[in-house]
N, C-alpha and C positions, 0 to 999 in steps of 0.2 A: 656439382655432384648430383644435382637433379635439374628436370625440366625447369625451365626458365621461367613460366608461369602455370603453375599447378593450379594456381585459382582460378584463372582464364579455364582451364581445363575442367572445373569443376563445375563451373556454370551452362555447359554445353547442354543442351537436351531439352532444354524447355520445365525441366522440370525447378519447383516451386524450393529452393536451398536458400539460404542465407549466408552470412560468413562474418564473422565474427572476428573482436578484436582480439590482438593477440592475447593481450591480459585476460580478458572475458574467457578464451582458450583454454589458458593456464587454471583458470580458478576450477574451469569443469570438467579436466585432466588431473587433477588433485583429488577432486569428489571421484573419478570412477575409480584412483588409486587402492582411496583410502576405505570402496565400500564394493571392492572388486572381488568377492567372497565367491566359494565356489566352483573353484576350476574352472575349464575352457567353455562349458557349458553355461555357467552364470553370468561369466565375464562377459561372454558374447549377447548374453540376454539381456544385462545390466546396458552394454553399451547400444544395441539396438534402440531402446525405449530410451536413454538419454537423447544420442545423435543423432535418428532418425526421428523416433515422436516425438519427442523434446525440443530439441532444439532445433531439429529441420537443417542442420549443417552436411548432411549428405543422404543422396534419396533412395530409395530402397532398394533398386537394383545396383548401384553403385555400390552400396554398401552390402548386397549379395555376389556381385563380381569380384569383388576386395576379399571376401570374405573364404568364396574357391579358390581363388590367389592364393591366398595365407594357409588355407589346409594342403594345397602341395607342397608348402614348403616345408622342410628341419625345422622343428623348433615349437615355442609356444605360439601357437596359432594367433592367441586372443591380443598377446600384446605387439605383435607384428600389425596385426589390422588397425590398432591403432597408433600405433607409427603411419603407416598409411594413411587414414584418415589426417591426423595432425600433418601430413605432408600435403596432402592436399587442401590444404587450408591455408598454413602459411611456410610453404618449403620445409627447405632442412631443419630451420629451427623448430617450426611447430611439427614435424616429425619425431626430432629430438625431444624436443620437450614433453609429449603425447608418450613416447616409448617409456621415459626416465621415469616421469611422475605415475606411469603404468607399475612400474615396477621398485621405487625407492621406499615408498610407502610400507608395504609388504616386507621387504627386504631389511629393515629395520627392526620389526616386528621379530621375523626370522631369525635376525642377529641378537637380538637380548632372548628369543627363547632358546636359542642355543647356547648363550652362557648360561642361561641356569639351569637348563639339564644338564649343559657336563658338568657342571656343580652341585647340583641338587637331584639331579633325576628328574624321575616324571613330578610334576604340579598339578596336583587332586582341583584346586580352582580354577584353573585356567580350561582342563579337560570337562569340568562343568559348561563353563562360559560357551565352551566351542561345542557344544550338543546342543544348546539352542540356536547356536550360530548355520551348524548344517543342518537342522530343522527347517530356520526358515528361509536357507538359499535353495532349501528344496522344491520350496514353492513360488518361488521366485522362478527358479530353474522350468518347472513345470507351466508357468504363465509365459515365458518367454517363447517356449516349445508350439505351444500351439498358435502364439501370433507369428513367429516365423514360419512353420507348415500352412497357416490359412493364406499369405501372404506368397510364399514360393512354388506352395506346389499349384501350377493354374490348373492342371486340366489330369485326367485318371492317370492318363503315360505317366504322368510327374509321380503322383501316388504310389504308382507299382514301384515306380523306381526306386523310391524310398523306403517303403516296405523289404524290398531284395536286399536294401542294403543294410536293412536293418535285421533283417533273418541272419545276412552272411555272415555280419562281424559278431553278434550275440551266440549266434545258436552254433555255429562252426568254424567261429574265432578267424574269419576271414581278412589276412592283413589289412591293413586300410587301403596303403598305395592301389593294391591290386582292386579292391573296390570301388577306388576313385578313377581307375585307368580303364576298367569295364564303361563304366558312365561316361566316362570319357569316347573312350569310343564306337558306344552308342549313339550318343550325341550327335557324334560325325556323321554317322550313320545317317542318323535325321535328318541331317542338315543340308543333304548335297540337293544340288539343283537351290539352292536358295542365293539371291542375288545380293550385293552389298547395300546397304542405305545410302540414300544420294549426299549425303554429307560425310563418307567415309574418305572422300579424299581431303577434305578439310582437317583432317586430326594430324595433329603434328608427327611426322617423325621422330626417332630418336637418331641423332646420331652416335653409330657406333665408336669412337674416339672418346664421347664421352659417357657411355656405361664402362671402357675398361676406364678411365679418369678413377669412377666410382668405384670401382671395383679395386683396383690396384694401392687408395686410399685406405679404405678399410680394410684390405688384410692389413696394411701396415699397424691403424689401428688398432688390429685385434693381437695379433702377434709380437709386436715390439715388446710390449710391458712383458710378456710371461716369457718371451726367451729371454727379455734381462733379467728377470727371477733367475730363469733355470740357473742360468752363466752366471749368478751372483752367490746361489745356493752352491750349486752343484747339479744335475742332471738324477742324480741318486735319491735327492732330496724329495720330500713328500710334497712341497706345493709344486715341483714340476714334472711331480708323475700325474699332482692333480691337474695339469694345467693341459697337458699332453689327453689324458682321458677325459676331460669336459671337453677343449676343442674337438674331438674323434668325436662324442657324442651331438655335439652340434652340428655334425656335418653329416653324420649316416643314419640319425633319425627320424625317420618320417614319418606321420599321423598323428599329431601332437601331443600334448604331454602324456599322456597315458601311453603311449608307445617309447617315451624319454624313459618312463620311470620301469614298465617291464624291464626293458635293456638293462639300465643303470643296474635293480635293487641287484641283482644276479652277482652282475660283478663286482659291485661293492662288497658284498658278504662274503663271496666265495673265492674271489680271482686275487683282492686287494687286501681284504680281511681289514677292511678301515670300521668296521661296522658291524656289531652282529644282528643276526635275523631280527630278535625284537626290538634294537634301537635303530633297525631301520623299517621296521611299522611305524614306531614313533614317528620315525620322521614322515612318510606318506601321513600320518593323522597330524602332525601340524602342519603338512603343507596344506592341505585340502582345508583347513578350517582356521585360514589366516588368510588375509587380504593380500593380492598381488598375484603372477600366474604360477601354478601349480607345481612348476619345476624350479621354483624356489627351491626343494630339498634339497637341491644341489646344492645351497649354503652352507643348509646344517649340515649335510657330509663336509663341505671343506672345512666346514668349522671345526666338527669332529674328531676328524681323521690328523689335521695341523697339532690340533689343541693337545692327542695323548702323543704327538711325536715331539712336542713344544720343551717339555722337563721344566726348568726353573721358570720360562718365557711361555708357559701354555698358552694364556689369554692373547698377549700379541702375536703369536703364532697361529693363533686358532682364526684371527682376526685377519690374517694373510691372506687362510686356507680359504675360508667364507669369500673374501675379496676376489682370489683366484678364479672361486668355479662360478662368481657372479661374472666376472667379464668374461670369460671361454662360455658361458652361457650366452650370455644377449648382446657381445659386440658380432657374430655374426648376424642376429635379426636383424639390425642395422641395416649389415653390408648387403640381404637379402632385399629387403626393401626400397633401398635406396636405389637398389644398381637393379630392380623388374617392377618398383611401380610405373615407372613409365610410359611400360607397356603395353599398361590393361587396358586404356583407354582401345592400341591400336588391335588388342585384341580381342573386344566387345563389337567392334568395326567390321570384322572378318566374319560372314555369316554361319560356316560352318564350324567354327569355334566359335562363337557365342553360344551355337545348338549345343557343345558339346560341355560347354561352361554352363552350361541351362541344365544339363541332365548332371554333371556332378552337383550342381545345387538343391537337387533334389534327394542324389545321396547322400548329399552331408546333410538332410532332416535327420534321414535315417541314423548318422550315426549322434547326431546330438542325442535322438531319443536312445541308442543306446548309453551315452554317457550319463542320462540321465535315469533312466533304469538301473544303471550300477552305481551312480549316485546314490539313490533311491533304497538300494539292497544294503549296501554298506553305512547308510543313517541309522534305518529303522531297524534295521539285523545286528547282533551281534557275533551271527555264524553266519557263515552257506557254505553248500556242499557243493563241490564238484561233479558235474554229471559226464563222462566221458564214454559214451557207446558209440561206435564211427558211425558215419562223421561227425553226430552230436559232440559237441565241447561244449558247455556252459555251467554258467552258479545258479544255485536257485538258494532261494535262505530258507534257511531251518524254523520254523514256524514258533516253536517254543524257546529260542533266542530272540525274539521279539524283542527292543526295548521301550520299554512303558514311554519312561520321558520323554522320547523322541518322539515315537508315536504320537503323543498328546501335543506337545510344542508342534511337529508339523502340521497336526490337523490344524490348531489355534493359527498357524501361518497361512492356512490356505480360505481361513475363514477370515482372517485381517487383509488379506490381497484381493481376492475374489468375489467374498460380499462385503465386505467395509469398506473398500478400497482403498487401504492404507497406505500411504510411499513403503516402500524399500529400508529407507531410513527408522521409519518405525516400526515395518515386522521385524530387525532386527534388532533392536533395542527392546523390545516386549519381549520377546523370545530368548536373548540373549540374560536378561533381567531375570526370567522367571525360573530360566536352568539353574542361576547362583542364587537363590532363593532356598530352590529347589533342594539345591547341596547342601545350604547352609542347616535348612531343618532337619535333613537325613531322611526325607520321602523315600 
């Protein structure tokens, strides 16, 4: 189902990697799981400064080439790349095991807060806990941002390019596709007249027989279980309209989660009515401030949406629902990974698509800094207003919506990571600590 030796393929280039036991893997696949806070933004921050600084298990253009791979794709960006990564360490398995422990951790988390809002509603301590917690992925967020731009972008071209692409998508709501497919063929642009590296005939092919192998496995994979749902429920029934509308959304969304969730909140509220408008902010505010990738809320809707169609069987129904839109979620990242990493290598090989794989890496600075701009707006704001004058589209925050606590916990974040140089591990535990403190005396 994949290349025959990914590790062979890993060590090509000269450059300085390591690789690590499988166990050793697992343990530090567990840690980005379980401290993966932050959307696609943190996630990718958290894992740079592991994989690349840290532990030197993949090197920095690799893990920049991987990384434009995973934003063309459907899906959560953050936990695709580390499928990748674990694939190119120890195969399928440590693919697999890198995707799961990406996302089980989190998913758990999701699954008890979801029983106790359909039970209890919102939780005044928990919504504490997680205002220190987006405090200090903020600034985590923001230390990540600027070692990947000092790092990606080499030269001014790279700069502008990121800049455009950060105008585009903030200031005139420029899809992403299309801003990744401009740089894209930019790039080309750049690139012609550039000759192959004399070791590009060394890198292995793929044979085609076996990407459809991979390919033709994981639909079975993905599809099996939810049409035995449907054919066991009924087609009528709520986990296989959920099963039908999470695979749709895994296949036609592109720009990562923050283009899953515009799509999604829309028709969840208004098409399907599983959800109304404010219990689906709730759900966008715990997925964003709970460990694992972003489009986790897809849980809590299946949980949701199961749980009030359930009657006497809520909880085990609600428990279906969650399970449903978890695998119509991430058994395609799988299939996506498994059946095009193989490729990147021969497509870093190819001079004019490396050029053009160089200039979307410079758009995607841009759009991290815009994730973390809106990151950024939606911590420390508790408004913004929409500014719509064509072609302007953008939020700016409402200045006297300011919130204190956050404000003060992120700065405290940026002064524990930047001058004390704290781990990760402990601005979130300072942070996280001081907010339920913070609640408890009624500050």
């Amino acid at each position: 189902m994949s290349i025959a030796s990914p590790k062979a393929a890993a060590s090509m280039g000269g450059h300085d990697v390591t690789t690590p036991t499988f166990a050793e893997a697992l343990r530090v696949w567990l840690k980005i799981g379980l401290l993966s806070f932050g959307g696609p933004a943190g996630q990718i921050a958290l894992m740079h400064k592991v994989l690349v600084d840290e532990k030197k298990w993949i090197d920095e253009p690799r893990y920049l080439s991987a990384l434009n791979f995973c934003m063309l794709l459907p899906g959560p960006e953050a936990m695709q790349l580390a499928t990748y990564v674990g694939w190119r360490l120890h195969g399928l398995k440590g693919g697999l095991a890198a995707g799961l422990l990406f996302v089980i951790p989190g998913a758990l988390v999701v699954l008890a807060l979801s029983i106790a809002y359909a039970a209890f509603g919102k939780l005044p301590l928990a919504e504490a806990l997680f205002i220190g917690v987006k405090a200090a992925v903020l600034a985590i967020v923001v230390e990540a941002l600027l070692r990947v731009a000092k790092r990606a972008l080499k030269g001014n071209l790279d700069w502008i390019i990121a800049g455009a692409a950060f105008v585009a998508i903030f200031a005139f709501q420029v899809p992403f596709p299309i801003i990744v497919l401009a740089a894209a063929l930019f790039g080309l642009w750049r690139g012609r007249g550039l000759k192959p590296p004399a070791n590009a005939s060394a890198i292995a092919t793929v044979p085609f027989g076996q990407t459809v192998r991979t390919v033709s496995i994981w639909l079975v994979i993905w599809f099996a279980p939810l049409l035995g749902l449907a054919s066991f429920f009924g087609v009528d029934h709520v986990l296989a309209k959920l099963a039908l509308f999470f695979s749709k959304l895994a296949i036609v969304t592109f720009g990562g989660a923050y283009a899953v969730l515009a799509y999604m909140a829309q028709d969840v509220v208004q098409t399907y009515g599983w959800l109304q408008p404010g219990e689906m902010l709730d759900a966008l505010g715990l997925a964003e401030t709970t460990p694992g990738p972003l489009i986790l809320v897809t849980e809590f809707v299946g949980y949701v949406a199961a749980h009030r169609y359930g009657g006497w069987s809520a909880i085990p129904m609600g428990m279906l629902g969650a399970l449903v839109a978890l695998w119509a979620t991430f058994a395609p990242c799988f299939l996506w990974i498994f059946a095009g990493a193989p490729y990147i290598e021969r497509l870093n090989s190819e001079p004019r698509l490396k050029s053009a794989l160089a200039a979307v890496t410079a758009a995607v600075v841009g759009v991290i800094l815009n994730l973390t701009v809106w990151f950024a707006l939606n911590v420390l704001f508790k408004q913004l207003a929409k500014v719509n004058a064509w072609p302007l589209s953008l939020e700016l925050p409402v200045l006297a919506s300011a919130d204190l606590r956050a404000v003060a916990l992120a700065v405290l974040a940026f002064v524990l990571l930047f001058a004390l140089h704290r781990g990760i591990i402990t601005t979130l535990a300072i942070c996280g600590g001081l907010a339920v403190a913070w609640h408890f005396v009624g500050a």
